[in-house]
C-alpha positions as CSV (number, residue, x, y, z in Angstrom):
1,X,61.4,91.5,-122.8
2,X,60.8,91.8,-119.0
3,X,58.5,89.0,-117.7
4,X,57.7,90.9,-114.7
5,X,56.5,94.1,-113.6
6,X,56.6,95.3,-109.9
7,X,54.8,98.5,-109.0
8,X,53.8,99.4,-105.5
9,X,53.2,96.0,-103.5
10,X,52.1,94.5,-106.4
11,X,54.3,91.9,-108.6
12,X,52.7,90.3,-111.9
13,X,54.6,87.8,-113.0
14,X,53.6,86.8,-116.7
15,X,54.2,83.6,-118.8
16,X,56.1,83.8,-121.9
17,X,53.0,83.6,-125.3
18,X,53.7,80.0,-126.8
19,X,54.0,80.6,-130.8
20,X,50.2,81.6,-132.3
21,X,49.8,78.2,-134.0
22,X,50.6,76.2,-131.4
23,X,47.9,78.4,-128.7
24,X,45.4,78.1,-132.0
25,X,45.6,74.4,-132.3
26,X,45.3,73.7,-128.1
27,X,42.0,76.1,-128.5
28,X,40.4,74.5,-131.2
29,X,41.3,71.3,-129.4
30,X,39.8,72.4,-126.4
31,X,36.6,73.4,-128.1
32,X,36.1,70.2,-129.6
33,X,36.3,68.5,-126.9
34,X,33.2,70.3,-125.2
35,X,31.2,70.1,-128.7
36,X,32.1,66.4,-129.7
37,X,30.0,65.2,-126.4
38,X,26.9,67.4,-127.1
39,X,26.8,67.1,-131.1
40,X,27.3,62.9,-130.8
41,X,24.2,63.0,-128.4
42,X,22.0,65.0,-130.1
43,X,23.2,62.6,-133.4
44,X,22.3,59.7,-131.6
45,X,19.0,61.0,-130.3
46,X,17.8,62.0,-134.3
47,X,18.6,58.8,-135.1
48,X,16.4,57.3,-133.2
49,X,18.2,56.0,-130.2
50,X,17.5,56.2,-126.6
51,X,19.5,58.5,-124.1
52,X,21.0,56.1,-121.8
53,X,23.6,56.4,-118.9
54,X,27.0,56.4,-121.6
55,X,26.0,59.8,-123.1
56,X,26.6,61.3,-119.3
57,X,30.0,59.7,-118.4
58,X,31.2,60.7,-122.1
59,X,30.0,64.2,-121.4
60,X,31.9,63.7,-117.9
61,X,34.9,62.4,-119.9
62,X,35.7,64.8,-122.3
63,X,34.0,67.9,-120.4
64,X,37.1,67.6,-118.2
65,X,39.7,66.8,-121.0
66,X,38.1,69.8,-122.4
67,X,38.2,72.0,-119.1
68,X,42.0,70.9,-118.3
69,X,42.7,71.9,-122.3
70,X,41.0,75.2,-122.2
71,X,43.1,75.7,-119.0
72,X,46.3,75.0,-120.3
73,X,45.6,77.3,-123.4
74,X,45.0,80.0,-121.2
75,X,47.8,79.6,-119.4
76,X,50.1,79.9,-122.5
77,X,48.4,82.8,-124.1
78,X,47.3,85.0,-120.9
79,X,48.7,83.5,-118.1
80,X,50.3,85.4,-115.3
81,X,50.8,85.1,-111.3
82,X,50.1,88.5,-109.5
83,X,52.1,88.8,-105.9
84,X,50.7,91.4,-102.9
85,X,53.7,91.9,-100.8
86,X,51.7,93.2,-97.8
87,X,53.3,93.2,-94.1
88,X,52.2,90.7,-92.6
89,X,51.6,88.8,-95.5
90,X,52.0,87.6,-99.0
91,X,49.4,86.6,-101.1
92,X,49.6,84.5,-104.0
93,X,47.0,84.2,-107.4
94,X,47.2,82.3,-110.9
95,X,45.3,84.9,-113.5
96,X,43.8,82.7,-116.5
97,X,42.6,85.5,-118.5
98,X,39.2,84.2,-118.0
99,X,39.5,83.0,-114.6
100,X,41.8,83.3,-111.6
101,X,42.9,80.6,-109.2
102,X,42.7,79.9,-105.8
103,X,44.6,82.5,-103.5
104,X,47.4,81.8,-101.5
105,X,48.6,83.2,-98.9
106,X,51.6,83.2,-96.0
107,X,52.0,85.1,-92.8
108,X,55.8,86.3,-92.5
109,X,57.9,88.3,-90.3
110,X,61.1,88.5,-92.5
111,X,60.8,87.0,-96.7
112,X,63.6,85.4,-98.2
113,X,64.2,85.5,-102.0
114,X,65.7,82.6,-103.9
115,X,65.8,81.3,-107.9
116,X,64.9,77.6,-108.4
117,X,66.7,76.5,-111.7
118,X,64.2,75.4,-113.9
119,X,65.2,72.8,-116.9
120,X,68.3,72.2,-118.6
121,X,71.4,73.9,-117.7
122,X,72.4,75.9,-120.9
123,X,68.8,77.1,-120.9
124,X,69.4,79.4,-117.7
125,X,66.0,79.8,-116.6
126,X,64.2,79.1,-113.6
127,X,61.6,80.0,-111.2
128,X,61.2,82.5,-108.3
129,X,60.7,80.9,-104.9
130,X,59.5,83.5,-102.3
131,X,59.6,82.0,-98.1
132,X,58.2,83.4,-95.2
133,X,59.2,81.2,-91.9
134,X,57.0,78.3,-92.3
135,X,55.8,78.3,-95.9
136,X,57.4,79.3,-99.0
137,X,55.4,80.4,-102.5
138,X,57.2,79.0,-105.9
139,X,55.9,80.3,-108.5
140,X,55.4,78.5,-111.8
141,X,56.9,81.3,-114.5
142,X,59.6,80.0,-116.8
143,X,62.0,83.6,-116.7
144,X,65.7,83.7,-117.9
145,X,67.7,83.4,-114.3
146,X,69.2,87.0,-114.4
147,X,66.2,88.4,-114.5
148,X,65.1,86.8,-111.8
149,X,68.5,88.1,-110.1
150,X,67.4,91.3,-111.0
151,X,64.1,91.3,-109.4
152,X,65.6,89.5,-106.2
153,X,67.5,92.5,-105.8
154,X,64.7,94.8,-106.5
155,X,62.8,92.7,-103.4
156,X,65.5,93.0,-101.1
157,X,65.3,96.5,-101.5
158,X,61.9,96.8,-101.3
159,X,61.8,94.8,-97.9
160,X,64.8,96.8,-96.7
161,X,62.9,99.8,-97.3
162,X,60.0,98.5,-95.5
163,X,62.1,97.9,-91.9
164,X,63.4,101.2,-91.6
C-alpha cells in the first residue's frame, strides 16, 4: 500500500493505521481523561464538599494529558501531512482528522529531495526531508525507504518539468 499520493501540486502524505485495538484503547484513554476531572468534581460537590482551587489545577492536569492523548490517537488513526508544491513556495500542514496544524511554509528558488532513515536498519524506513536554500521541511511519516525513492523521483520530475 502506497503511503502517498501526489496529484497536481498537492502531496498527502499519510501515516500508517496502528492495529484497531491499540487506536481503541488510546481513545477511550483519552476520553477518560477529560471525564475523570469533571465526574470527581461534580462527586465531590454532592457530597457535600466545597469547590476549592485543587478541582481547577486537576482539570488543568488531566485536560492536557487528555488533549495530548486525543492527539496522538488521531494521529495514528487519521493522520496525514498534505504538501503544496507552489513556485515560490512550499507549504507544509499536519491534518488530525479533526483538526489541522499550524502551517508551514519556505520560500525556494531550487528544492532538493532527500530520505532521512528512520529507526533500525533492517526496518528500511524513513522520512522524506524536502529543502529550499535556507530551510528544509522533514516530515514525520514512517514510509518504507523505496517508496520514498520512488516519490523523490517523481519530484524531481515534477520540478524538472516546472523549469522548462
Amino acid at each position: 500500500m502506497k503511503q502517498y499520493h501526489f496529484e497536481g501540486n498537492t502531496l498527502v502524505l499519510k501515516v500508517k493505521k496502528s492495529p484497531i485495538f491499540v487506536r481503541a484503547i488510546m481513545f477511550f484513554f483519552s476520553f477518560v481523561f477529560f471525564i475523570a476531572p469533571i465526574s470527581g468534581i461534580a462527586l465531590s460537590i454532592v457530597a457535600g464538599n466545597r469547590f476549592h482551587f485543587g478541582f481547577l489545577i486537576g482539570l488543568l492536569i488531566f485536560g492536557l494529558v487528555g488533549f495530548y492523548l486525543l492527539r496522538i490517537s488521531l494521529w495514528n488513526a487519521y493522520g496525514e501531512e498534505v504538501i503544496e508544491l507552489n513556485k515560490p513556495n512550499v507549504s507544509y500542514e499536519a491534518n488530525y482528522g479533526w483538526f489541522k496544524d499550524g502551517k508551514k511554509s519556505i520560500n525556494y528558488e531550487l528544492l532538493s529531495y532527500s530520505a532521512k532513515p528512520i529507526g533500525y536498519e533492517e526496518d528500511k524506513k524513513g522520512a522524506l526531508i524536502i529543502e529550499g536554500e535556507n530551510t528544509k521541511i522533514e516530515s514525520v511519516v514512517k514510509m518504507p525507504i523505496i517508496q520514498i525513492e520512488e516519490l523523490i523521483k517523481i519530484l524531481n520530475n515534477k520540478s524538472n518539468q516546472q523549469r522548462l
